[in-house]
C-alpha positions as a printed Julia matrix, in Angstrom:
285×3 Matrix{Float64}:
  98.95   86.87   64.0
  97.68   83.28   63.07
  95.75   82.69   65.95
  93.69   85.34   68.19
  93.54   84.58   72.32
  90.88   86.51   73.9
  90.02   86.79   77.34
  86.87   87.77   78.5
  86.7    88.38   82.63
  82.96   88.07   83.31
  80.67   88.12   85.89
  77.68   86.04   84.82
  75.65   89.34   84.41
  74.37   91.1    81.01
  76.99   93.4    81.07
  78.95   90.78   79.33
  76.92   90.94   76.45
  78.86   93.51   74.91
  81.83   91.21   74.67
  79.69   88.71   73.05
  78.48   91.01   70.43
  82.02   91.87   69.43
  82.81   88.65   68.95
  80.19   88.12   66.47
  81.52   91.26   64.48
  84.81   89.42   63.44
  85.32   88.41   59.86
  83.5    85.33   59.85
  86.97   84.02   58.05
  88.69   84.8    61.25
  86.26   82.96   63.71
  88.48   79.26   63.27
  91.75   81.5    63.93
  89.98   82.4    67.97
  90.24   80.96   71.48
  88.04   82.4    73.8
  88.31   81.86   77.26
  85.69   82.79   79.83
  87.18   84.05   83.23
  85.39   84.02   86.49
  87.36   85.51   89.35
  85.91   84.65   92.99
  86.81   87.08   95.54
  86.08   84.24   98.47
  86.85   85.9   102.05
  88.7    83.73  104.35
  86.51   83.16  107.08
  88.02   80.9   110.87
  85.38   78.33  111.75
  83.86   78.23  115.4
  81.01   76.59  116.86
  78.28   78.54  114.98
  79.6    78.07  111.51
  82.27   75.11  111.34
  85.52   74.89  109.09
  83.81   72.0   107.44
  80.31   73.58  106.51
  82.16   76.92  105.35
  84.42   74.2   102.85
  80.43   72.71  101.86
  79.5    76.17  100.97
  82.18   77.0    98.9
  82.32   74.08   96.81
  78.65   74.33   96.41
  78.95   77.8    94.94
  81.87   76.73   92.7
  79.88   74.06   91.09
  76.98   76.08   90.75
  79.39   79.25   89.4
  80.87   76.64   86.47
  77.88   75.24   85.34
  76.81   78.9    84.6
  79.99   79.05   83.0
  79.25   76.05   80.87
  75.77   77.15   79.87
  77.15   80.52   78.63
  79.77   78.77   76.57
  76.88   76.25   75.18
  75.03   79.58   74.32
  73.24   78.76   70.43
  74.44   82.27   69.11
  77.77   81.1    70.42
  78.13   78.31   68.88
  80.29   79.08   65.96
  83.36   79.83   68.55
  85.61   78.02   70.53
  84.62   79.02   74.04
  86.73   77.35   77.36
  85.56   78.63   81.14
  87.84   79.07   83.66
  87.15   79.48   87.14
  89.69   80.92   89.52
  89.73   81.69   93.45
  92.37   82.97   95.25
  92.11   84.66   98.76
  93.68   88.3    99.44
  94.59   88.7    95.47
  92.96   91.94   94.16
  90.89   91.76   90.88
  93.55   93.86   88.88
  96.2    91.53   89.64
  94.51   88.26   89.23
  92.97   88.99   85.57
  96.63   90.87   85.04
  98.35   88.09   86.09
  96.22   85.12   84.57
  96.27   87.27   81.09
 100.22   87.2    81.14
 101.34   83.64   82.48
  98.64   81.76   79.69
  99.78   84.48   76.98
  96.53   86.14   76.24
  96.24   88.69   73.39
  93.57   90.33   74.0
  91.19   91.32   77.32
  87.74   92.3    76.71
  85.9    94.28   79.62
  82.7    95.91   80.58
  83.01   99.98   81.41
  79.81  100.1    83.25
  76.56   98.7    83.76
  72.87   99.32   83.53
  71.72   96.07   85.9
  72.59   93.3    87.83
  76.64   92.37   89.13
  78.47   94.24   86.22
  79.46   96.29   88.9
  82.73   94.69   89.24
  84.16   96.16   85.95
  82.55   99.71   86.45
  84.51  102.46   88.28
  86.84  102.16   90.87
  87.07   97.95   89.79
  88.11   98.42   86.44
  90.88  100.78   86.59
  93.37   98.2    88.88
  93.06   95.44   85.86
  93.79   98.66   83.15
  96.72   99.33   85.28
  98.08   95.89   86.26
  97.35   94.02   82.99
 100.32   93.99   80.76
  97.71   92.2    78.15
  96.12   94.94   75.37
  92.36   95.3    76.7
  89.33   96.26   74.69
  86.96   98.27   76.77
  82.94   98.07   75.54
  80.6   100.08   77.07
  77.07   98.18   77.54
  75.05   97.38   74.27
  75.54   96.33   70.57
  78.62   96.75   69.68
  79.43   97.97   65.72
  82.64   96.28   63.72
  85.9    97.93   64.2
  87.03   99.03   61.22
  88.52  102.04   61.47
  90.68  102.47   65.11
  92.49  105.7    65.35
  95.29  106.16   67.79
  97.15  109.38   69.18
 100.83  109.57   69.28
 103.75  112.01   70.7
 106.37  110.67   68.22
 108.08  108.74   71.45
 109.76  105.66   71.06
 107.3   104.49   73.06
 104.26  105.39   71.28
 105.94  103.99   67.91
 106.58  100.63   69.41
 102.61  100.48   70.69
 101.51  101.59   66.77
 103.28   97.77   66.26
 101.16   96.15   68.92
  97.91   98.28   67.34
  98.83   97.16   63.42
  99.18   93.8    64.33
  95.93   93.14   66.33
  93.76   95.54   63.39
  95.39   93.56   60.57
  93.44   90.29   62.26
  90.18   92.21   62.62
  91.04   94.05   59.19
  90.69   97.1    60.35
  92.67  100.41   59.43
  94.38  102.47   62.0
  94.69  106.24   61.6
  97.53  107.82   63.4
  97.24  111.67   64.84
  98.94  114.34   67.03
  96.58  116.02   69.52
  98.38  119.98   69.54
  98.01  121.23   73.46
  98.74  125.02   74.09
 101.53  123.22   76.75
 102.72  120.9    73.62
 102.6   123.12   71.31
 103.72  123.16   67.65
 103.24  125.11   64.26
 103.03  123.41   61.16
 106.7   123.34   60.56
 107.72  121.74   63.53
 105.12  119.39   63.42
 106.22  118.23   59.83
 109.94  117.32   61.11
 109.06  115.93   64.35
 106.77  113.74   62.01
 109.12  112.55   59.7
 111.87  112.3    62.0
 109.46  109.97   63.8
 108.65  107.95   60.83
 112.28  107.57   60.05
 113.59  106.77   63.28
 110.85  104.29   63.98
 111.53  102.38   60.15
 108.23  103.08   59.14
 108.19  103.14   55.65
 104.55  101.89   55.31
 103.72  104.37   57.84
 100.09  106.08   57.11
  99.49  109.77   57.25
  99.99  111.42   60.6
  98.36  114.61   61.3
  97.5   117.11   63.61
  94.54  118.25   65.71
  94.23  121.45   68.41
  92.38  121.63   71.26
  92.67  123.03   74.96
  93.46  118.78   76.39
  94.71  115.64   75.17
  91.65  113.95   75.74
  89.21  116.42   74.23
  91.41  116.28   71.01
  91.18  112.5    71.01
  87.39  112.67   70.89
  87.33  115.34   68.47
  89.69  113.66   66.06
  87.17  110.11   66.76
  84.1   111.61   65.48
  85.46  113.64   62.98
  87.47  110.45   61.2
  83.99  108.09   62.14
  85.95  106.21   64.15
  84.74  103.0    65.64
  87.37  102.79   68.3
  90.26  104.63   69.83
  93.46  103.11   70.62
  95.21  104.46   73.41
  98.67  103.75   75.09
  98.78  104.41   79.06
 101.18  104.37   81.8
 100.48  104.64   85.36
 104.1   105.88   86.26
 105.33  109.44   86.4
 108.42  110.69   83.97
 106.02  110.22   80.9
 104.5   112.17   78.31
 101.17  113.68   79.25
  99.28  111.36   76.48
 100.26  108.58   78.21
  98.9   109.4    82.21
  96.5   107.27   83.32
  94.36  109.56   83.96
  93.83  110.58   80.43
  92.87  106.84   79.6
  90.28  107.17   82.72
  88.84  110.59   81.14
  87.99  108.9    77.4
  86.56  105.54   79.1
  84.26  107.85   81.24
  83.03  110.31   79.34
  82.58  108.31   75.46
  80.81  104.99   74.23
  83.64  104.08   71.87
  85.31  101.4    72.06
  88.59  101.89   73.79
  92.06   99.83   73.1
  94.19  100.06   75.65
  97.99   99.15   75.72
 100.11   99.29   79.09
 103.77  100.9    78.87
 105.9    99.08   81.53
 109.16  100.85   82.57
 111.47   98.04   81.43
């Protein structure tokens, strides 16, 4: 990966700060090889004119709060602890289209390879990525996100990631090795072992290296095994046991999958850690 795209949705509050502060993590090498875009999405309701409030004077409102929305955009970009990145604002509206779709969407079509969000908030409008908001875009964005939670955020160098030896999971360990080889970080691979999923050492060590072979990974770093009572429990075990700095996850919001990959699982770990969390969307084609 030559160049990294990153798109950060904001919403003009501090939560975005933590998106900021990864930024200034990177290898300072690596800051020339980044284009950052800044991406304000404007929920604006469609409202009929009538004799109190005219078409016209509802148009002079909303152009007045555009232009005031991108010169905040601009001064963020012109930021002095900014300065050593290429920053571009972006300012979209578009009536009826939900949040997840429209970052999802806007990620995709201008080829995007990375979305930073906010979990949650401690003041102002950060709102709009905590809860209920930010689970549509971690559904509907087939871009892999980075979720911060509020604060100073600490280099990623060490990102593990759980697998379940699926073809699926294999092809997402490309995606992961790809995008920590640009932030040169190292990724550390494990098997959370369920009392559902269950397996002994033996079986383990086969479906392991049949894994590895079928997958061509050669270069393939040790894989190994943790137990505990839930997937996601066993992902945060494993985390602060390896120091981890971030956990790489791969999710799907469709049913016929393996458990490690429910949505629900990815909704657990955001909620209940202050990792950073990688998330990568399996579609069904």
């Amino acid at each position: 990966m030559k160049t990294l795209k990153i798109l950060i949705p904001v919403d003009l509050s501090e939560a975005n700060e933590a998106a900021f502060s990864f930024l200034k993590t990177l290898p300072e090498a690596k800051t020339k090889q980044l284009s950052v875009t800044l991406l304000h999405f404007l929920q604006f309701p469609v409202v009929p004119g009538n004799f109190l409030t005219p078409a016209d004077y509802l148009g002079d409102l909303y152009q007045e709060h555009m232009d005031n929305l991108r010169q905040e955009l601009e001064n963020v970009a012109a930021r002095e602890d900014l300065k050593d990145f290429q920053i571009n604002q972006e300012l979209i509206a578009s009536p009826g289209l939900g949040l997840g779709e429209a970052i999802g969407e806007y990620a995709r079509d201008n080829h995007f390879n990375l979305v930073i969000l906010a979990s949650r908030h401690r003041k102002g409008l950060g709102g709009i990525f905590a809860g209920s908001e930010l689970m549509p875009i971690l559904r509907y964005c087939p871009v892999p996100m980075l979720v911060l939670s509020p604060g100073k955020v600490a280099p990623l160098r060490r990102i593990v990631f759980a697998t379940d030896f699926s073809k699926q999971s294999g092809q997402i360990f490309g995606e992961i090795r790809t995008l920590a080889e640009f932030l040169e970080a190292e990724v550390q691979c494990f098997r959370v072992n369920t009392v559902s999923e269950f397996q002994d050492d033996r079986e383990f060590t086969v479906a392991r290296n049949q894994f590895m072979q079928s997958m061509g990974f050669g270069d393939f770093p040790e894989i190994s095994q943790i137990n505990a009572w839930e997937i996601d429990e066993g992902i945060l075990f494993f985390a602060e046991d390896h120091l981890a700095d971030a956990v790489a996850l791969a999710t799907h919001g469709y049913k016929g999958f393996s458990r490690l990959f429910n949505s629900s699982v990815t909704e657990r770990i955001i909620a209940e850690t202050t990792y950073p969390v990688l998330v990568f969307n399996l579609h069904e084609n």
